[in-house]
C-alpha positions in Angstrom: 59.7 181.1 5.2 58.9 184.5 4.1 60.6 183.8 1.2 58.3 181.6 0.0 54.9 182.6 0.5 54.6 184.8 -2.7 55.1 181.7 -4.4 53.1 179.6 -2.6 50.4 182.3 -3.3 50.9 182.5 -6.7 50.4 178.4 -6.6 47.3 178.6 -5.1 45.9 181.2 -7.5 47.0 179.8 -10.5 45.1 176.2 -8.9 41.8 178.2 -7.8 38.7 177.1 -9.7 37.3 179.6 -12.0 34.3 181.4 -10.8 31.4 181.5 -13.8 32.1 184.1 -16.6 35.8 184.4 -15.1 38.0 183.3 -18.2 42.1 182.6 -17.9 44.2 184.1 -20.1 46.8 181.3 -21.2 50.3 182.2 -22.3 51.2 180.5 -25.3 54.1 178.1 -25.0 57.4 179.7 -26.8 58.4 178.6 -29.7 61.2 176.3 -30.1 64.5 178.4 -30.8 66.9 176.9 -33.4 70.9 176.4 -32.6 72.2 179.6 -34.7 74.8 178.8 -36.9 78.9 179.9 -36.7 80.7 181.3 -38.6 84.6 181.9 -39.0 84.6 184.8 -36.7 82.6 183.4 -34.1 84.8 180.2 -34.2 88.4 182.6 -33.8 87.1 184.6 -30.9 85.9 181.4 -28.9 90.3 179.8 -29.8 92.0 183.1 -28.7 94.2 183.0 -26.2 96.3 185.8 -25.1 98.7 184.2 -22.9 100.9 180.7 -22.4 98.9 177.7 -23.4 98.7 173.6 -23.8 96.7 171.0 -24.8 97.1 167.9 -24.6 96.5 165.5 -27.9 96.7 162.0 -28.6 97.5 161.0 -32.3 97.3 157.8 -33.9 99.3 156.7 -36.8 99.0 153.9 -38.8 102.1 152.3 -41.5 102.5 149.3 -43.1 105.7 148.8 -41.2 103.3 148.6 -38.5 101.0 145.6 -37.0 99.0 148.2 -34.9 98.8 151.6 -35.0 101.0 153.5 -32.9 99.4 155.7 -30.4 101.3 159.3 -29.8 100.3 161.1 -26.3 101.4 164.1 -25.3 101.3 167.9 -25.2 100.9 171.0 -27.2 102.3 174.3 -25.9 102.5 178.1 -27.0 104.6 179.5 -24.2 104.9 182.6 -26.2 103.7 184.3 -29.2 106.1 182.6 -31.9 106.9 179.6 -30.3 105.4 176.3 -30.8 106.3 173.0 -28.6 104.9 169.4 -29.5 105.7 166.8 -26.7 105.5 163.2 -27.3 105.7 161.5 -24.0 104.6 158.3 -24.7 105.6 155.6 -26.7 108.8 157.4 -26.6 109.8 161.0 -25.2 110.0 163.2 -28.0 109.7 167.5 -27.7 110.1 169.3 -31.1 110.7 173.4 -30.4 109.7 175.8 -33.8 110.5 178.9 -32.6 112.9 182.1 -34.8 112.3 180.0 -38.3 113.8 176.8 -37.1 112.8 173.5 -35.4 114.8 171.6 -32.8 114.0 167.9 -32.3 114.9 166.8 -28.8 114.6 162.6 -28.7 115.5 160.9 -25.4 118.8 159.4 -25.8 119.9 161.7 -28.9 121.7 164.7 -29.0 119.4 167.0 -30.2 119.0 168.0 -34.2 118.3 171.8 -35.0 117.2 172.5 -38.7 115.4 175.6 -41.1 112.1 175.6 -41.4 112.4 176.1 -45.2 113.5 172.6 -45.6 110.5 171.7 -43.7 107.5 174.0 -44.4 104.4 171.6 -42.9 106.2 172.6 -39.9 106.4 176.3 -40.4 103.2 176.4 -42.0 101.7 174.5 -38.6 103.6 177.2 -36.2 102.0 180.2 -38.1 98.4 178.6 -38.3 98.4 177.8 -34.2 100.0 181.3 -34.0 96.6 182.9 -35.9 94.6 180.7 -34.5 95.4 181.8 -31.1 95.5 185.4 -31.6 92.6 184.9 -33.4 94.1 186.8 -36.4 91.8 186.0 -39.1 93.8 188.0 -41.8 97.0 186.1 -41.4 94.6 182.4 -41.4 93.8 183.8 -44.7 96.8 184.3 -45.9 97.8 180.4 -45.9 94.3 178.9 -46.1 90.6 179.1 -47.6 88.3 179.3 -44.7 85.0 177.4 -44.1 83.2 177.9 -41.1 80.0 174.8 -40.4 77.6 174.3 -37.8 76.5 175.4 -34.1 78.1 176.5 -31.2 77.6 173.3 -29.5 79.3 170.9 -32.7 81.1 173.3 -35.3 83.9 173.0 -38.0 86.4 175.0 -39.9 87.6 174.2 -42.6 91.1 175.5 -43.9 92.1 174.7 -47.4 95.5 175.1 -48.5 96.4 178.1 -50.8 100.2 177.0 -51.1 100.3 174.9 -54.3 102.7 172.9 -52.7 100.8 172.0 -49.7 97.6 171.6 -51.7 99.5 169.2 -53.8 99.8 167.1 -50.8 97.1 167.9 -48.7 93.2 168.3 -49.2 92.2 169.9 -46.6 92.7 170.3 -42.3 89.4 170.3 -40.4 88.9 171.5 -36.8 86.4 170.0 -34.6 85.1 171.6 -31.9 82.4 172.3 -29.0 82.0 175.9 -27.9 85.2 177.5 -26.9 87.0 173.8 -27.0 89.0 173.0 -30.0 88.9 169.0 -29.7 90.0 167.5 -32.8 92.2 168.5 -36.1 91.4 166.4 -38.9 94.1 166.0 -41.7 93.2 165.1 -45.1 95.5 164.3 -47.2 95.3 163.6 -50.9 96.4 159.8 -50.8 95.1 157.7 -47.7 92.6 158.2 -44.8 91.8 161.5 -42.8 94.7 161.5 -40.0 93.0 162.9 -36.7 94.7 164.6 -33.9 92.2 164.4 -30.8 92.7 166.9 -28.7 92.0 168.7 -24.9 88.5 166.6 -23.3 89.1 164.1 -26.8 92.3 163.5 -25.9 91.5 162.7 -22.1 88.3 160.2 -23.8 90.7 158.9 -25.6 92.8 156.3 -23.4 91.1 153.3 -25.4 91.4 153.9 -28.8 92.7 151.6 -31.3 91.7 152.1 -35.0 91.9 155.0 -36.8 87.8 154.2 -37.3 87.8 154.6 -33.2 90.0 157.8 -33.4 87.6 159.3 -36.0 84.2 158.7 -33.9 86.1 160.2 -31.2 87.2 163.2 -33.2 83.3 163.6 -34.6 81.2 162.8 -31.5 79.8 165.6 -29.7 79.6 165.2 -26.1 75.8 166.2 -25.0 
């Protein structure tokens, strides 16, 4: 009860009538603050992450070969600094290792298929960007792409842009998504076709329903409030 009486005081001050030739100073309301904007740094500090770490991510992926597209859930995991582990565990069971410059694609019912990176380099190139993107090592990000930061802390973008002419041959651009420290989405662009969106942590749990590519992308650009 003590507690309360200096603000109950303070109430019945601030209520009190004024007394003739008493005036009230008023405090002027503050102004509206606007979101600041991000940049590049700002969105690398928020992705670092020292230690193991997964995600999960749900990708969708349309063919003609295809009446519906096929929905791929499952898991991405850094166990350690230069390895990379993509899990599909539904349709099928799927877990792809890049780790030492090669890949290893273990499919349930398969013996498992080990092969260079160099005859694959989206795959190399998609180990070393989740490698900088977790250390937060803007210089080696740089290396392989253009960088272009967007937005505020609460719904930003980065934009990465190829600098390998082969890549940029195929591929426009890759565009993450994100809320604060949360990297929900990773949009591919490529030069022929629709963006290809890879929804990802609180995204990927929303994302149980989806089936378009349209639905995949409003999931990959909304901004939960």
């Amino acid at each position: 009860m003590l507690a309360l009486a200096p603000a109950w005081s303070a109430a019945q001050t601030a209520d009190a009538p004024l007394r003739a030739g008493q005036s009230r100073d008023r405090v002027p309301a503050p102004a509206a603050v606007a979101p600041r904007s991000v940049d590049a740094d700002w969105i690398l500090q928020r992705l670092t992450q020292s230690g193991p770490s997964a995600t999960p991510f749900v990708e969708l992926r349309t063919s003609s070969m295809l009446k519906r597209p096929l929905a791929l859930v499952g898991e991405y995991r850094r166990p350690d600094a230069g390895t990379l582990v993509r899990e599909v565990r539904s349709p099928y069971a799927e877990t792809t290792t890049i780790h030492a410059g090669e890949a290893t694609i273990a499919r349930e019912g398969r013996a498992p298929r080990t092969f260079s990176l160099a005859r694959v380099p989206e795959l190399a190139a998609l180990q070393d960007s989740f490698g900088a993107l977790l250390a937060g090592d803007r210089t080696a990000l740089e290396a392989l792409y253009a960088l272009q930061a967007d937005g505020v802390p609460a719904d930003w973008t980065l934009r990465l842009t190829p600098r390998d002419p082969r890549a940029a041959s195929r591929l426009t651009a890759i565009v993450l998504r994100g809320r604060d420290a949360e990297l929900r989405c990773i949009e591919t662009q490529p030069k022929q076709g629709d963006p290809q969106p890879t929804l990802l942590g609180g995204a990927a749990a929303d994302a149980a329903a989806i089936d378009s590519p349209e639905a995949a992308r409003r999931l990959c650009h909304d901004v939960p409030r």
